[in-house]
C-alpha positions as CSV (number, residue, x, y, z in Angstrom):
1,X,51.7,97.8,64.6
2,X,50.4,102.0,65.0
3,X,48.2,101.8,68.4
4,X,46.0,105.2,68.0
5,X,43.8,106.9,70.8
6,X,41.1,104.5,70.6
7,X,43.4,102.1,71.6
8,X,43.6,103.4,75.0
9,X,41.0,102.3,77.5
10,X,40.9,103.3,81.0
11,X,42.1,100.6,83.6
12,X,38.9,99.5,86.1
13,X,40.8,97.7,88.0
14,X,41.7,99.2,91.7
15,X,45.3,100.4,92.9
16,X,46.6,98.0,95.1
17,X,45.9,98.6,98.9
18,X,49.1,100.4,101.0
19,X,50.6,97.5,103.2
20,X,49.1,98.0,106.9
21,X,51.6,100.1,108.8
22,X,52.3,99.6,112.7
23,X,51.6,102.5,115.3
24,X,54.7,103.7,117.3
25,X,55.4,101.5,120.2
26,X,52.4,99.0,119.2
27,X,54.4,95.7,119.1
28,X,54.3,93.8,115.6
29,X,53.4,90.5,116.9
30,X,51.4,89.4,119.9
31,X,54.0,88.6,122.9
32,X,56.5,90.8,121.7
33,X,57.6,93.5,124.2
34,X,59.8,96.8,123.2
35,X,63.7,96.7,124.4
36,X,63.3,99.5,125.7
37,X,65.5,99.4,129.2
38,X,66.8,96.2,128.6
39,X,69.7,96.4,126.1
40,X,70.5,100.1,126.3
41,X,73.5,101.4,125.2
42,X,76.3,100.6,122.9
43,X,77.5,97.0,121.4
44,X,80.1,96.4,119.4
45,X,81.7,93.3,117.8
46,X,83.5,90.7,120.7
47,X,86.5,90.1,118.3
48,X,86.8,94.0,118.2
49,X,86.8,94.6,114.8
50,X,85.1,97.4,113.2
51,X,82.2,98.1,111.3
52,X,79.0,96.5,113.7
53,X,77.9,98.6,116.1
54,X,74.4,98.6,117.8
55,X,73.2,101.4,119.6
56,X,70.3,100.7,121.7
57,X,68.1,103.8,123.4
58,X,64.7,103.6,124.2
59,X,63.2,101.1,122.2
60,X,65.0,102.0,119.0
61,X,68.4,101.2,118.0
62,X,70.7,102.7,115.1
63,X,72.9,99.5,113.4
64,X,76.1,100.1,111.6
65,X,76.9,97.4,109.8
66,X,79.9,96.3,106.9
67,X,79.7,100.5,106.1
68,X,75.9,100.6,106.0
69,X,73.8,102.5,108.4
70,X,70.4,102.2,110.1
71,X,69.2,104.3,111.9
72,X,65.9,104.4,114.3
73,X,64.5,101.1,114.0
74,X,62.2,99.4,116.0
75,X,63.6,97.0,119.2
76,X,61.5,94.0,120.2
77,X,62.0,90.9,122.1
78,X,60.1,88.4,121.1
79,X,60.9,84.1,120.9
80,X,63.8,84.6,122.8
81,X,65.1,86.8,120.3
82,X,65.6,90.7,119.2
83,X,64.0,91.4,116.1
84,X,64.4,95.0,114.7
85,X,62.0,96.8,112.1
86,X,61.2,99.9,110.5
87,X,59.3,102.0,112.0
88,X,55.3,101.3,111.1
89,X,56.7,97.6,109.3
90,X,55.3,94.7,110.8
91,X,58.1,92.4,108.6
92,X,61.7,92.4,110.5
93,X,63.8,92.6,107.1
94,X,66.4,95.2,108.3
95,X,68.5,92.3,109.5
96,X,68.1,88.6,110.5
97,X,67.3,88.2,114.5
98,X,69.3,88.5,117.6
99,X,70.2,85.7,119.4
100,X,71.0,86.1,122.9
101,X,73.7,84.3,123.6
102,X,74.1,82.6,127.2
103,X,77.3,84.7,128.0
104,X,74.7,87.7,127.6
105,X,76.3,88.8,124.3
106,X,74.0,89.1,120.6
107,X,74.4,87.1,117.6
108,X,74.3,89.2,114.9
109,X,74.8,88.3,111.2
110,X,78.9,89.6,111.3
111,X,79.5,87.9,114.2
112,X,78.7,88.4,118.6
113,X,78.8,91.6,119.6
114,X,79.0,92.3,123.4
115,X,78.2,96.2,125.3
116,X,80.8,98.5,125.2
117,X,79.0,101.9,126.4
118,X,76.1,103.7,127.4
């Protein structure tokens, strides 16, 4: 089947909205508070193997993970947790939560990772 030019119609329909985007500092859900102060500094992995490394400073932290890196992302705590997003996101899909674990080390994904540095 040959479609010509008066095949063509122009599409009425509206571009789909942006998603809503998050102001710096403005916390993503109500409750949640920045880390800013609280976990500053480095982490690394408790079994001290390489390859997941947090770096905590002022509310934002940079994540090396399995040869990947993040860096910048948002820091809140929130449901006794860390959650970390990119900047202006209001979904925390960088990685899955931080537990706090009661030895004061984080849960990550790769395993706990306790702080090694400022």
């Amino acid at each position: 089947m040959d479609a010509g030019p008066e095949a063509i119609r122009i599409s009425t329909t509206p571009p789909p909205a942006p998603p809503p985007t998050r102001a710096a500092g403005q916390a993503p859900k109500p409750g949640y508070v920045s880390c800013a102060g609280k976990y500053e500094g480095r982490w690394e992995s408790v079994s001290g193997g390489a390859g997941n490394e947090y770096i905590f400073r002022g509310g934002k932290v940079t994540i090396t993970e399995a040869f990947q890196k993040f860096p910048d992302l948002d820091c809140f705590i929130g449901e006794g947790k860390i959650f970390i997003y990119k900047p202006g996101s209001f979904k925390a899909d960088v990685v899955e939560p931080l537990e706090v674990n009661n030895d004061g080390t984080l849960q990550t994904e790769l395993g706990g990772i306790k702080k090694m540095g400022n």
